[in-house]
PDBQT receptor file of N, H, CA, C and O in Angstrom, charges set to zero:
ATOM      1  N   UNK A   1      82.390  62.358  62.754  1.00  0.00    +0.000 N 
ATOM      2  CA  UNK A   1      81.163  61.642  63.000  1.00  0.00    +0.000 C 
ATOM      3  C   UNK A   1      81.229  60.355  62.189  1.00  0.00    +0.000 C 
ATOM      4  O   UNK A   1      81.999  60.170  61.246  1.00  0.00    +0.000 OA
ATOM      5  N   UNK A   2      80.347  59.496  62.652  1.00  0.00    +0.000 N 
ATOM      6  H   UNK A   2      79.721  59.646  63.418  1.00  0.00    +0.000 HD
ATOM      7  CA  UNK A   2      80.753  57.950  61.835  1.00  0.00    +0.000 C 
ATOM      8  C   UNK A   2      79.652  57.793  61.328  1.00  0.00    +0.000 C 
ATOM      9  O   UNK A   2      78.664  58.257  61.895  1.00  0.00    +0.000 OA
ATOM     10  N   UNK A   3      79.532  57.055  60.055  1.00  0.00    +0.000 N 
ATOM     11  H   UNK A   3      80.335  56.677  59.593  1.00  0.00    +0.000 HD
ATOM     12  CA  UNK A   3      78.500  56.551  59.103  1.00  0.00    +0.000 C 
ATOM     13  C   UNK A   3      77.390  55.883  59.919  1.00  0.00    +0.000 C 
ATOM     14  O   UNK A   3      76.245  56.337  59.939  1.00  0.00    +0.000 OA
ATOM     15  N   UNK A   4      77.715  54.943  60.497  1.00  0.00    +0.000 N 
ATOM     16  H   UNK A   4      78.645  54.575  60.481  1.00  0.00    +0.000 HD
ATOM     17  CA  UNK A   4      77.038  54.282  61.591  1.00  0.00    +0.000 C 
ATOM     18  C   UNK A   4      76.566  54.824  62.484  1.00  0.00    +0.000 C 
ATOM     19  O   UNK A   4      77.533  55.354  63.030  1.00  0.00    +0.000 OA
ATOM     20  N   UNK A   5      75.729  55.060  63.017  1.00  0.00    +0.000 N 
ATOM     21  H   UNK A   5      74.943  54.629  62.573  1.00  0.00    +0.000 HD
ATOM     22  CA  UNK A   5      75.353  55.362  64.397  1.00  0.00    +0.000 C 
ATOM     23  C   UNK A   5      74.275  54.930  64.648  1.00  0.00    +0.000 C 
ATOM     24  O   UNK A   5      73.595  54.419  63.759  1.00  0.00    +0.000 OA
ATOM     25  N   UNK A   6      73.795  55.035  66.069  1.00  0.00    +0.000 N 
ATOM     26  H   UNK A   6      74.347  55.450  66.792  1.00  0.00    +0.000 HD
ATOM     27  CA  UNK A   6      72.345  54.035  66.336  1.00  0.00    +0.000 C 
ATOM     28  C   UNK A   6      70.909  55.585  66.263  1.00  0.00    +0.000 C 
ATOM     29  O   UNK A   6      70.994  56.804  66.410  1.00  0.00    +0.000 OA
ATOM     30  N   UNK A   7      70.109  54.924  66.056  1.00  0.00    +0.000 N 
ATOM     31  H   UNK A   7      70.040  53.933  65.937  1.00  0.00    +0.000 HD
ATOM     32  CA  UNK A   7      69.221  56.093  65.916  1.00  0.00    +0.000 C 
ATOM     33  C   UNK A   7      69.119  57.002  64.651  1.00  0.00    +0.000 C 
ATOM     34  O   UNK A   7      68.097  57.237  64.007  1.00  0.00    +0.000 OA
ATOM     35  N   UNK A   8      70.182  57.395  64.458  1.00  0.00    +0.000 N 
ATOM     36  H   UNK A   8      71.013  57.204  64.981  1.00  0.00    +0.000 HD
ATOM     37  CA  UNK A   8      70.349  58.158  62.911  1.00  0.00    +0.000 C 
ATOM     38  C   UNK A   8      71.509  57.964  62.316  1.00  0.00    +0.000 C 
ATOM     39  O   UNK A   8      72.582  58.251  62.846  1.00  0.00    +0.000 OA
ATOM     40  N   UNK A   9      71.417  57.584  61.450  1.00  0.00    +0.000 N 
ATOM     41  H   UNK A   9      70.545  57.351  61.019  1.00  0.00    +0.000 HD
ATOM     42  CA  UNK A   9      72.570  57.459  60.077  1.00  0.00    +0.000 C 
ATOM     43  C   UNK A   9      73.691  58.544  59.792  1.00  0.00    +0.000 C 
ATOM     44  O   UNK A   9      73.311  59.638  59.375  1.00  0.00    +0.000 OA
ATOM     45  N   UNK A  10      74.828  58.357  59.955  1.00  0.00    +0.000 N 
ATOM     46  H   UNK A  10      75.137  57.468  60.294  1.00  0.00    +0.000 HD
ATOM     47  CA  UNK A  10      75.468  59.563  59.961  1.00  0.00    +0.000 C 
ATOM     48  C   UNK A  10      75.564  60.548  58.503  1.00  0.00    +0.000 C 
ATOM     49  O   UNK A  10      75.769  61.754  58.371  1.00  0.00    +0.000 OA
ATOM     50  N   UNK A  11      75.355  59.618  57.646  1.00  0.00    +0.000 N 
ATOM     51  H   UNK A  11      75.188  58.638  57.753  1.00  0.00    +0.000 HD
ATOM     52  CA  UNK A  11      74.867  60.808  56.289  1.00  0.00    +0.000 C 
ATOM     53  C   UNK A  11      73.862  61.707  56.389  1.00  0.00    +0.000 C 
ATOM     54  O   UNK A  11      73.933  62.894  56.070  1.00  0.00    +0.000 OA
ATOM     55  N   UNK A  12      72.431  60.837  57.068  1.00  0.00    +0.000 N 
ATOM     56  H   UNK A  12      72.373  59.873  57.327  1.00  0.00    +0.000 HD
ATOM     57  CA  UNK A  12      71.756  62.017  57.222  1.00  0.00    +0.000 C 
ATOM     58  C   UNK A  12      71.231  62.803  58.663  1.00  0.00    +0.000 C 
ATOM     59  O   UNK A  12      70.144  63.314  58.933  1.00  0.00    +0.000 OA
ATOM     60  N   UNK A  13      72.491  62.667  59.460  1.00  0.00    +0.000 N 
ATOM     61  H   UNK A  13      73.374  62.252  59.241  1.00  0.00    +0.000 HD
ATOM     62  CA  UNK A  13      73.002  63.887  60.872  1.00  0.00    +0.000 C 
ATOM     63  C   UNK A  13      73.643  64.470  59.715  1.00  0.00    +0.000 C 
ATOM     64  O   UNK A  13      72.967  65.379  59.233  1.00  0.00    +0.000 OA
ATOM     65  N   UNK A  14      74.825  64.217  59.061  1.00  0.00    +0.000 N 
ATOM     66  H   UNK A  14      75.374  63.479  59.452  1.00  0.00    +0.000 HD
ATOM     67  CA  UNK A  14      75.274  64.987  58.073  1.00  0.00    +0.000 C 
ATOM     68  C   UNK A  14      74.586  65.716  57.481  1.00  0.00    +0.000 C 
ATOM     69  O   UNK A  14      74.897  66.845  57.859  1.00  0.00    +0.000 OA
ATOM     70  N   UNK A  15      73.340  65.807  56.318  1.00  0.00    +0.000 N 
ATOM     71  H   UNK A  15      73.088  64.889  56.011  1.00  0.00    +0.000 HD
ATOM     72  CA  UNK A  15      72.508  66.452  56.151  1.00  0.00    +0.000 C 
ATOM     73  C   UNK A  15      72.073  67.346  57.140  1.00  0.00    +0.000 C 
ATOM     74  O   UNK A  15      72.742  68.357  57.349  1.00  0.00    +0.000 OA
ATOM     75  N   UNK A  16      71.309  67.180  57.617  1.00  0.00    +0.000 N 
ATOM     76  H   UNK A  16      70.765  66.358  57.447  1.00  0.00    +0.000 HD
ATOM     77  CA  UNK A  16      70.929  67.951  59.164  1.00  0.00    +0.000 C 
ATOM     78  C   UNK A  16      71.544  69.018  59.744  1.00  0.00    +0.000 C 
ATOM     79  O   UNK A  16      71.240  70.185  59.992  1.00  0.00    +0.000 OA
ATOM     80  N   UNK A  17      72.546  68.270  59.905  1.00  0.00    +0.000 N 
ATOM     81  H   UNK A  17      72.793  67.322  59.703  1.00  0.00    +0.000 HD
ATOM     82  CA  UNK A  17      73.642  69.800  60.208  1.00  0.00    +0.000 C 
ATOM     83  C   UNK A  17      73.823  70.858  59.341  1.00  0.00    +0.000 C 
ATOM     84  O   UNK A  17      73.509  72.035  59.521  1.00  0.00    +0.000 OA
ATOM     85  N   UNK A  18      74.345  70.356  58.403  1.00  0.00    +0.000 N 
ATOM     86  H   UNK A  18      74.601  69.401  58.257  1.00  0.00    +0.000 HD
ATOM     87  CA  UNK A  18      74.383  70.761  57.193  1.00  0.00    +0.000 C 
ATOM     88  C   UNK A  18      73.373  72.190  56.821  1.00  0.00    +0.000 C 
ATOM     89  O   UNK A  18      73.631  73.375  56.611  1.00  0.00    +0.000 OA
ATOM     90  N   UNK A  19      71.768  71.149  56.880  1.00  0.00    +0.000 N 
ATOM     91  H   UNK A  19      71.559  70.187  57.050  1.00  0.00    +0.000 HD
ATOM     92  CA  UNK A  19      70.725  72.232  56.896  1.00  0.00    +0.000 C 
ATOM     93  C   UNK A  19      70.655  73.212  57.823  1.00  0.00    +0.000 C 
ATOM     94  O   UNK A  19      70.317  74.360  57.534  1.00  0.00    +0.000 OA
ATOM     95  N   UNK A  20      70.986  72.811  59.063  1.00  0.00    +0.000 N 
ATOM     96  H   UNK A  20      71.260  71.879  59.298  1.00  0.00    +0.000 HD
ATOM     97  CA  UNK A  20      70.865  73.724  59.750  1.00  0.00    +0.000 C 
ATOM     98  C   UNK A  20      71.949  75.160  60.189  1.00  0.00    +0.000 C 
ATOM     99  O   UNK A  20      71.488  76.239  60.562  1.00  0.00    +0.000 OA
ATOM    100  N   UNK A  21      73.309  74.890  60.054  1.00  0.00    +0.000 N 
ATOM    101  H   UNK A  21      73.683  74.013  59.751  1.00  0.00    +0.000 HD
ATOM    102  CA  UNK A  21      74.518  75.213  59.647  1.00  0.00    +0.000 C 
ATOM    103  C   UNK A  21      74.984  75.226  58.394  1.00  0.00    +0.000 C 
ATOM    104  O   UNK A  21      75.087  74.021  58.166  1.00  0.00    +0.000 OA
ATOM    105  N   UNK A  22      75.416  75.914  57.209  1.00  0.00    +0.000 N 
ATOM    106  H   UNK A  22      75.332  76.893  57.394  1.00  0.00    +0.000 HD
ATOM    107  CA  UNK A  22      75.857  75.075  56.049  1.00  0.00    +0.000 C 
ATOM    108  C   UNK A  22      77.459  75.405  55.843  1.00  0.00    +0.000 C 
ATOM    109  O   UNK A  22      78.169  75.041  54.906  1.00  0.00    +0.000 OA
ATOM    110  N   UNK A  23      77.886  76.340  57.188  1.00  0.00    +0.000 N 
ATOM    111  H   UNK A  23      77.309  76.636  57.949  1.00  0.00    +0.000 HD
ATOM    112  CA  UNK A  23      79.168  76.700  57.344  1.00  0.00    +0.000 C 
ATOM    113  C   UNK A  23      80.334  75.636  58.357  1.00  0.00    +0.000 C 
ATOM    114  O   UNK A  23      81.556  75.677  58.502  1.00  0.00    +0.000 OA
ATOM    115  N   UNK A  24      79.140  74.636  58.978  1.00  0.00    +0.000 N 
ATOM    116  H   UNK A  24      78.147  74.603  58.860  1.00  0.00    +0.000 HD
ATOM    117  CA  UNK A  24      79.804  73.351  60.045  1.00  0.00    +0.000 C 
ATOM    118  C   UNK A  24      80.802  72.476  59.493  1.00  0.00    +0.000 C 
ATOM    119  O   UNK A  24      80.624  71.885  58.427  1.00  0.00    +0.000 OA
ATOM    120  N   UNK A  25      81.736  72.385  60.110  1.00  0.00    +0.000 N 
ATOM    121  H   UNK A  25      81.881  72.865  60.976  1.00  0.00    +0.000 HD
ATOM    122  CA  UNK A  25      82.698  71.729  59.193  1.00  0.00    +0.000 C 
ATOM    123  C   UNK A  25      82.264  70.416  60.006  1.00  0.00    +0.000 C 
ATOM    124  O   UNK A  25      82.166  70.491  61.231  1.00  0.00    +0.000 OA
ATOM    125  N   UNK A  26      82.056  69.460  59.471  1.00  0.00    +0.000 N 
ATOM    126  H   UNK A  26      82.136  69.399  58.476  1.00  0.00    +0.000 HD
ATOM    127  CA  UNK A  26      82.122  67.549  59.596  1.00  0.00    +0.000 C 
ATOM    128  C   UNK A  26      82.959  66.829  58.882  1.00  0.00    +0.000 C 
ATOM    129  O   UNK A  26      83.094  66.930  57.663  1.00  0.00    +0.000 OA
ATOM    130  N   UNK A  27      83.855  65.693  59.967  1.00  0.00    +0.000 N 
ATOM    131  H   UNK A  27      83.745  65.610  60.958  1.00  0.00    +0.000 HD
ATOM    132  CA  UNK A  27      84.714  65.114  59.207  1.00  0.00    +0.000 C 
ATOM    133  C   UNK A  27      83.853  63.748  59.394  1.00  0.00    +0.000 C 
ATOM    134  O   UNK A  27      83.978  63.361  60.556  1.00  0.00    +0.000 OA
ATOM    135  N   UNK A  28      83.070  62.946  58.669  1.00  0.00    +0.000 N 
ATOM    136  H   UNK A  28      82.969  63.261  57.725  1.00  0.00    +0.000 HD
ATOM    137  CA  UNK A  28      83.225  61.559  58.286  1.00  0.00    +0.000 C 
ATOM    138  C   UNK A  28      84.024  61.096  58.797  1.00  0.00    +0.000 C 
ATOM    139  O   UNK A  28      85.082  61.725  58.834  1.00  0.00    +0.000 OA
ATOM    140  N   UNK A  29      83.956  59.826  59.427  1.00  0.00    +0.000 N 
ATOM    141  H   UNK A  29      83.097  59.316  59.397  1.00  0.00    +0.000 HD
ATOM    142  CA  UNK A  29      84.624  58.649  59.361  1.00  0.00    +0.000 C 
ATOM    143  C   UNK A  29      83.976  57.593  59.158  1.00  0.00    +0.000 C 
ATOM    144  O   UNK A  29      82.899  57.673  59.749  1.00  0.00    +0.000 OA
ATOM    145  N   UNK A  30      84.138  56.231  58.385  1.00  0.00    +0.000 N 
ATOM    146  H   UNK A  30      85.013  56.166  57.905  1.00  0.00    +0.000 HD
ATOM    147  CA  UNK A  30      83.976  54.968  58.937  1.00  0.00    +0.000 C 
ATOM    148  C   UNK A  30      84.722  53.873  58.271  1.00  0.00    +0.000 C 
ATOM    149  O   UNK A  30      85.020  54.337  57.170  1.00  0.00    +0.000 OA
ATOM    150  N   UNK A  31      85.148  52.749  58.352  1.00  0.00    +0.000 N 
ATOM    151  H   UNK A  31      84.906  52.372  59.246  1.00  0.00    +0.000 HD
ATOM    152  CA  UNK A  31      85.010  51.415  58.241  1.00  0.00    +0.000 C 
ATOM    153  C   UNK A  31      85.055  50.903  56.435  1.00  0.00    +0.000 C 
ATOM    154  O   UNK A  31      85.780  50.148  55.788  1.00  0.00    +0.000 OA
ATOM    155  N   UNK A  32      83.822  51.809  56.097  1.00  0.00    +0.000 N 
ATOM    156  H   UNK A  32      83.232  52.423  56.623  1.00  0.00    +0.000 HD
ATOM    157  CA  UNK A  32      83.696  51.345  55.296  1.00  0.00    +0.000 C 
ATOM    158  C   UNK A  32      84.333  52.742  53.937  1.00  0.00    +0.000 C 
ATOM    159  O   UNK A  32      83.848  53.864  53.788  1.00  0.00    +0.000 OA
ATOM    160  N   UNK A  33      85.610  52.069  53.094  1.00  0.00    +0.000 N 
ATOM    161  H   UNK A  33      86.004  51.158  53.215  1.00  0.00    +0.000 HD
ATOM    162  CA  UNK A  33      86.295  52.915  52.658  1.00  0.00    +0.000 C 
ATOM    163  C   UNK A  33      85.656  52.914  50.730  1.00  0.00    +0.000 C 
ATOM    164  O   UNK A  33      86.454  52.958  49.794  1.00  0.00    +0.000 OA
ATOM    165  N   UNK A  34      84.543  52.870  50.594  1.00  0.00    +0.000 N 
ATOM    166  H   UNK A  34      83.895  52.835  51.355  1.00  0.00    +0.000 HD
ATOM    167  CA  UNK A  34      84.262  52.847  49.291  1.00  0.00    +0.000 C 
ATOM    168  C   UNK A  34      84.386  53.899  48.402  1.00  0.00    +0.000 C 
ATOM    169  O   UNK A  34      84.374  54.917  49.093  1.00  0.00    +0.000 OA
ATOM    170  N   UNK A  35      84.450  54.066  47.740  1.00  0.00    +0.000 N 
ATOM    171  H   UNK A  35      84.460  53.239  47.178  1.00  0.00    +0.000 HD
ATOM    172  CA  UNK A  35      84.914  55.289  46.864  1.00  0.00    +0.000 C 
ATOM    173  C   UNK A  35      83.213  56.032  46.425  1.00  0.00    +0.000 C 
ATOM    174  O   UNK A  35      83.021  57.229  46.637  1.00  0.00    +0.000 OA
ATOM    175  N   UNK A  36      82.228  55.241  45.884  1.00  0.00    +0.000 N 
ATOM    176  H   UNK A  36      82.383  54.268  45.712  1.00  0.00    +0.000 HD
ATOM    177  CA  UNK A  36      80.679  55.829  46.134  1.00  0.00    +0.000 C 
ATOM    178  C   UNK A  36      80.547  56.695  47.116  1.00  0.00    +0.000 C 
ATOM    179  O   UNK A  36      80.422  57.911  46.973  1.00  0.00    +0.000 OA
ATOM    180  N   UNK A  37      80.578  55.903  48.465  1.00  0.00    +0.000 N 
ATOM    181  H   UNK A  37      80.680  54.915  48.580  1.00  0.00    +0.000 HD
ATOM    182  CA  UNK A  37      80.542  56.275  49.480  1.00  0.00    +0.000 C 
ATOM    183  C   UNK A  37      81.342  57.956  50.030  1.00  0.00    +0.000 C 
ATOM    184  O   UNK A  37      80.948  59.073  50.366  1.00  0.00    +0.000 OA
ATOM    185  N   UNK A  38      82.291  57.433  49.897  1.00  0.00    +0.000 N 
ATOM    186  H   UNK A  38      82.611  56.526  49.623  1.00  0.00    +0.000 HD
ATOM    187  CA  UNK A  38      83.192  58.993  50.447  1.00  0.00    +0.000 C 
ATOM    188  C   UNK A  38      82.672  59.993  49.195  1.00  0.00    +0.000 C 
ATOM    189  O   UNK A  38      82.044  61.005  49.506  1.00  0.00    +0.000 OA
ATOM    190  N   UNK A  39      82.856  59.791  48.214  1.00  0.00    +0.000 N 
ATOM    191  H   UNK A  39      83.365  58.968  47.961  1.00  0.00    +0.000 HD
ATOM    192  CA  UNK A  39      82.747  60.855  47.196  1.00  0.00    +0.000 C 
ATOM    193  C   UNK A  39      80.931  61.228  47.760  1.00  0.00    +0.000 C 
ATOM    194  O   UNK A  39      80.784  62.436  47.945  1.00  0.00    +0.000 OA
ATOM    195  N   UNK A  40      79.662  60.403  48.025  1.00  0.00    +0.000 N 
ATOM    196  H   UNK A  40      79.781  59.422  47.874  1.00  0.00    +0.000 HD
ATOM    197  CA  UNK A  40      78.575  61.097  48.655  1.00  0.00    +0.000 C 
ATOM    198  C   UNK A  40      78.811  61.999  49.772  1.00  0.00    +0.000 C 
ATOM    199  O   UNK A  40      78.449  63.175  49.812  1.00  0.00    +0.000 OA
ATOM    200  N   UNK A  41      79.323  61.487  50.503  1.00  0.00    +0.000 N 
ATOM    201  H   UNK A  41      79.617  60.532  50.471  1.00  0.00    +0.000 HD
ATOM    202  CA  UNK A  41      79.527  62.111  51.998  1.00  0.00    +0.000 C 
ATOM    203  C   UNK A  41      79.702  63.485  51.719  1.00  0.00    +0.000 C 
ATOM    204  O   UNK A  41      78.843  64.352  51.884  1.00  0.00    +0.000 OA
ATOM    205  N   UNK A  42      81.536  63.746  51.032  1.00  0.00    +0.000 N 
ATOM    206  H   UNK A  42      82.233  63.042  50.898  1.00  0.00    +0.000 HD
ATOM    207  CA  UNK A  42      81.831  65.029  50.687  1.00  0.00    +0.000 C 
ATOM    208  C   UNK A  42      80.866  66.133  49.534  1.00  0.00    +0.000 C 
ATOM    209  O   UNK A  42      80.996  67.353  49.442  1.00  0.00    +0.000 OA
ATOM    210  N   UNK A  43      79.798  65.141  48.659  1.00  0.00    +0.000 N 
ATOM    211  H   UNK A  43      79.692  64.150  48.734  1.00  0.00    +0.000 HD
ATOM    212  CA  UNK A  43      79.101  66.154  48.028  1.00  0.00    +0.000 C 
ATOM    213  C   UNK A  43      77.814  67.117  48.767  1.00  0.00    +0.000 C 
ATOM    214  O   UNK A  43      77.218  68.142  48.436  1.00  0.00    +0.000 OA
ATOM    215  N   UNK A  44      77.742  65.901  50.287  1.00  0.00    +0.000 N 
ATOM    216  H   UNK A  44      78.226  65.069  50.556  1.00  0.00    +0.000 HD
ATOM    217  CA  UNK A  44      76.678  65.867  50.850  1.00  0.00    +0.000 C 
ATOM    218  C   UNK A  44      76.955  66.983  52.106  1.00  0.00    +0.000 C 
ATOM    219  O   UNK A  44      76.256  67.221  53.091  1.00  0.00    +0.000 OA
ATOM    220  N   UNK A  45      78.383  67.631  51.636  1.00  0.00    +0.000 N 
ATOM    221  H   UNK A  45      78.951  67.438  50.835  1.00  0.00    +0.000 HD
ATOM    222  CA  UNK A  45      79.104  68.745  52.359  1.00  0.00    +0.000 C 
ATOM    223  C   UNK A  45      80.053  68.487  54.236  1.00  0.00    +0.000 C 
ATOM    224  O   UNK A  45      80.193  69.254  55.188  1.00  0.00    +0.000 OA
ATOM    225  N   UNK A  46      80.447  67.183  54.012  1.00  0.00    +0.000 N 
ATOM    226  H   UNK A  46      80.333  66.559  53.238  1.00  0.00    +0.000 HD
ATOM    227  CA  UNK A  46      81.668  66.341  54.580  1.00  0.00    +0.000 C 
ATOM    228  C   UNK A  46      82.855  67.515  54.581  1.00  0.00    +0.000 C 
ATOM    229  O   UNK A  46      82.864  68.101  53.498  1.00  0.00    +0.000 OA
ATOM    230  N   UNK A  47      83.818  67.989  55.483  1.00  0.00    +0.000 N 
ATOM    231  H   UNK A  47      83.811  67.513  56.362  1.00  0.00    +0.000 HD
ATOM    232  CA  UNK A  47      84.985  68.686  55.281  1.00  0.00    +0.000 C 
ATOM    233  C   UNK A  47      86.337  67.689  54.854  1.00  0.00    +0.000 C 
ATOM    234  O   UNK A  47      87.382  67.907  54.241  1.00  0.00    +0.000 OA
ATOM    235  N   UNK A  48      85.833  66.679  55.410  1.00  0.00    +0.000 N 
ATOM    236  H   UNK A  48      84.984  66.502  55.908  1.00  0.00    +0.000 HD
ATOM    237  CA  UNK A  48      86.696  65.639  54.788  1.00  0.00    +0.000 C 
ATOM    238  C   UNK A  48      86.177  64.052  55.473  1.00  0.00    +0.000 C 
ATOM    239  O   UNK A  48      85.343  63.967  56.375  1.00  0.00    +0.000 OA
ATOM    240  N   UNK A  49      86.699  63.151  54.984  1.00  0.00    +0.000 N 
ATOM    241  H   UNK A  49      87.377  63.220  54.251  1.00  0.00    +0.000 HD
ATOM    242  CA  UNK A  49      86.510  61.742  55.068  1.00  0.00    +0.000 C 
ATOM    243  C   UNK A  49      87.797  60.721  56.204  1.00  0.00    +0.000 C 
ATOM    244  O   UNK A  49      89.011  60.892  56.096  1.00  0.00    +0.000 OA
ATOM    245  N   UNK A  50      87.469  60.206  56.721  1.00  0.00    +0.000 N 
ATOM    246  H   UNK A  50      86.482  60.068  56.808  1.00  0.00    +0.000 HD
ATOM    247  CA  UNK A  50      88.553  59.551  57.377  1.00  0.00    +0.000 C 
ATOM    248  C   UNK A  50      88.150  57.911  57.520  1.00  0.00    +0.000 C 
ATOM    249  O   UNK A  50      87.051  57.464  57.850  1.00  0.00    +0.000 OA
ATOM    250  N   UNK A  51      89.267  57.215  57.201  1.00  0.00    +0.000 N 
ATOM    251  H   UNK A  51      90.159  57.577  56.933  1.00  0.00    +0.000 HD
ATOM    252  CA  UNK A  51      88.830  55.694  57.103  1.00  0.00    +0.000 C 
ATOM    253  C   UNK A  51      89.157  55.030  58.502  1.00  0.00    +0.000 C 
ATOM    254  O   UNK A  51      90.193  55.342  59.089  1.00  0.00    +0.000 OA
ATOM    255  N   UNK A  52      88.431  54.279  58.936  1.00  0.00    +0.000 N 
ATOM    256  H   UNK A  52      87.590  54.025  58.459  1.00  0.00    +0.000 HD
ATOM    257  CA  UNK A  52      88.974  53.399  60.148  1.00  0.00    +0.000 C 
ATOM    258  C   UNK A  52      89.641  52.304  59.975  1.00  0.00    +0.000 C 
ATOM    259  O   UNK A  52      89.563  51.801  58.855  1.00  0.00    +0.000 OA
ATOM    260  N   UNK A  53      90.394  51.691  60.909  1.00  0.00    +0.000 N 
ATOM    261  H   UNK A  53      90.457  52.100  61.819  1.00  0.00    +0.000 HD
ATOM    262  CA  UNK A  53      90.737  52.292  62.009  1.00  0.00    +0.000 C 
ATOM    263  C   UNK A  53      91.344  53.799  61.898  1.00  0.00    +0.000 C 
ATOM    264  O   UNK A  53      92.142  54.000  60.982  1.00  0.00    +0.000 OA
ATOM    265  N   UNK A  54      91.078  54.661  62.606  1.00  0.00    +0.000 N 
ATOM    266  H   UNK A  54      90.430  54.497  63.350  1.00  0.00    +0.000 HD
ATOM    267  CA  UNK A  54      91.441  56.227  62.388  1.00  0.00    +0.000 C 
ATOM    268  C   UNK A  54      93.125  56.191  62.903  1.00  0.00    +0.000 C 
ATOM    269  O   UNK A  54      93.481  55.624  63.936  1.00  0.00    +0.000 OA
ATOM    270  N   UNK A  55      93.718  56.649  62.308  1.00  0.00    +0.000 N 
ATOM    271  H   UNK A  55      93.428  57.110  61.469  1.00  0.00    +0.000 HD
ATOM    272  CA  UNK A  55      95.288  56.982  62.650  1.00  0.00    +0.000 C 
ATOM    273  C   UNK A  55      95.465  58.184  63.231  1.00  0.00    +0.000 C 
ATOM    274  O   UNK A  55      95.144  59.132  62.514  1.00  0.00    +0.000 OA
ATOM    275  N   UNK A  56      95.770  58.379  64.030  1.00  0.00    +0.000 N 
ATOM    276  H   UNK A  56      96.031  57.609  64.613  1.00  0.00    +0.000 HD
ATOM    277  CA  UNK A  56      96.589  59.409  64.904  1.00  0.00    +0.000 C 
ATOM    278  C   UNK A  56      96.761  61.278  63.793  1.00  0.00    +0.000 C 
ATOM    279  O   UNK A  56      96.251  62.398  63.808  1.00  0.00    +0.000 OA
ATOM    280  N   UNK A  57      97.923  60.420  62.928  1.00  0.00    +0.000 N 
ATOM    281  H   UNK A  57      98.337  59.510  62.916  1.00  0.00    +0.000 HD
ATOM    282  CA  UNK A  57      98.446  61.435  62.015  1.00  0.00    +0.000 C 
ATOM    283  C   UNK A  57      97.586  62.309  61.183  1.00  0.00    +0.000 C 
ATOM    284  O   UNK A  57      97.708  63.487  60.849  1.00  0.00    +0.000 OA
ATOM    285  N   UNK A  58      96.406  61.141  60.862  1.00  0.00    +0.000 N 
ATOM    286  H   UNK A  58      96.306  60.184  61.133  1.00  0.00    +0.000 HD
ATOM    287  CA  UNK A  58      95.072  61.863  60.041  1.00  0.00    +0.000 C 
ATOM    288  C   UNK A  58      94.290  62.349  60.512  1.00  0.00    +0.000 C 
ATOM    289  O   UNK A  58      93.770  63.309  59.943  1.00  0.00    +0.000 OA
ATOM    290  N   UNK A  59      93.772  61.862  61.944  1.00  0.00    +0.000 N 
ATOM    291  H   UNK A  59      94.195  61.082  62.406  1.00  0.00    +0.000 HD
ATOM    292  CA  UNK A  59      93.072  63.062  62.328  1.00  0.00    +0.000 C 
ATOM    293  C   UNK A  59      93.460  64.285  62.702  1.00  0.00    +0.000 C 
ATOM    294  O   UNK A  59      92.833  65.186  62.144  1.00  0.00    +0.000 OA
ATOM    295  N   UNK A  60      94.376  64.656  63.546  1.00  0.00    +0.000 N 
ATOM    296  H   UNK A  60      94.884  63.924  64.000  1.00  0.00    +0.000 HD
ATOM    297  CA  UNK A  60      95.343  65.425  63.572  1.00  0.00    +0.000 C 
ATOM    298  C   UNK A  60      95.296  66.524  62.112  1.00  0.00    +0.000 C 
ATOM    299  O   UNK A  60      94.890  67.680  62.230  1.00  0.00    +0.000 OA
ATOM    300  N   UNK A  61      95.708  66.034  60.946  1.00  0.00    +0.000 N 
ATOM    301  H   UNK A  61      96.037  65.095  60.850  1.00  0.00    +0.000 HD
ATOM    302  CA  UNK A  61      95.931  66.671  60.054  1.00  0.00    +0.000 C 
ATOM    303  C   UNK A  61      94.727  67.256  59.339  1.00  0.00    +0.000 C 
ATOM    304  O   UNK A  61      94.647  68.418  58.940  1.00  0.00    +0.000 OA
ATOM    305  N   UNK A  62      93.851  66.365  59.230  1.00  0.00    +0.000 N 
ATOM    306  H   UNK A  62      93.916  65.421  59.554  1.00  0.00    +0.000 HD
ATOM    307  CA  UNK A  62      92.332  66.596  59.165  1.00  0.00    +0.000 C 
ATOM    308  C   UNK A  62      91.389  67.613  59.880  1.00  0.00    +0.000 C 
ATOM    309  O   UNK A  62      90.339  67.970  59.345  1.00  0.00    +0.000 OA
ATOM    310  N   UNK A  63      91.863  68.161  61.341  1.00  0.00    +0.000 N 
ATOM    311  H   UNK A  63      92.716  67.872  61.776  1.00  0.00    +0.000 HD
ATOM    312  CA  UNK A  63      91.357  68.400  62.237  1.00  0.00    +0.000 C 
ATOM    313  C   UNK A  63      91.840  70.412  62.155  1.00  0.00    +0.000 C 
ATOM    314  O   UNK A  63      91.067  71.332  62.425  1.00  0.00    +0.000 OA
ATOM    315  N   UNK A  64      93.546  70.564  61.632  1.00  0.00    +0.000 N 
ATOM    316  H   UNK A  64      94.174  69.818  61.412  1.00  0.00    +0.000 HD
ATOM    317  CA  UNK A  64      94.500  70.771  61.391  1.00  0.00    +0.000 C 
ATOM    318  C   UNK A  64      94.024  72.141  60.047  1.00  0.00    +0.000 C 
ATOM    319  O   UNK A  64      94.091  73.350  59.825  1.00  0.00    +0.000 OA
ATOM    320  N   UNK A  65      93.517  70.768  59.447  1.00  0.00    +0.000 N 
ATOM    321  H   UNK A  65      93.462  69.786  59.627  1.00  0.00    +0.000 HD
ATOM    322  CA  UNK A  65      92.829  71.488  57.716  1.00  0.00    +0.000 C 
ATOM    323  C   UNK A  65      91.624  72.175  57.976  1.00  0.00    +0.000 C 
ATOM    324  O   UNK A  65      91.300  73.030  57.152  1.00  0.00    +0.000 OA
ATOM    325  N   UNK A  66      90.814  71.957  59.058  1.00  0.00    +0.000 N 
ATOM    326  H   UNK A  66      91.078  71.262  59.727  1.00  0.00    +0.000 HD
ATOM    327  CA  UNK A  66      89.469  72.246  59.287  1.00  0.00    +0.000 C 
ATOM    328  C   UNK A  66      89.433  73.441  60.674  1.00  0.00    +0.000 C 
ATOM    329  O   UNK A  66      88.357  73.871  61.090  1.00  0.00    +0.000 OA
TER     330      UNK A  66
């Protein structure tokens, strides 16, 4: 799922799910590769983080792990 989205923010769809599931695995992605940032996502219960442009190999492996 991406940080961005129109309508709702993907941190808090992240949340959301989260609440409603707390076993859903979500992988993050976006654009923006800040270290604040990813380290929230994953506390905010992210299965993992992926930076864009997304590579082939990482999602895959990401996808793989999850």
């Amino acid at each position: 799922m991406d940080i961005n989205m129109p309508n709702l923010d993907g941190i808090r769809a992240l949340l959301e799910i989260k609440q409603f599931d707390p076993d859903a695995r979500v992988i993050m992605c976006s654009a923006m590769a800040q270290r604040k940032l990813i380290l929230h996502v994953i506390k905010g219960g992210a299965s993992d983080f992926i930076v864009k442009p997304v590579q082939k190999e990482k999602m895959l492996n990401a996808l793989k792990n999850y």
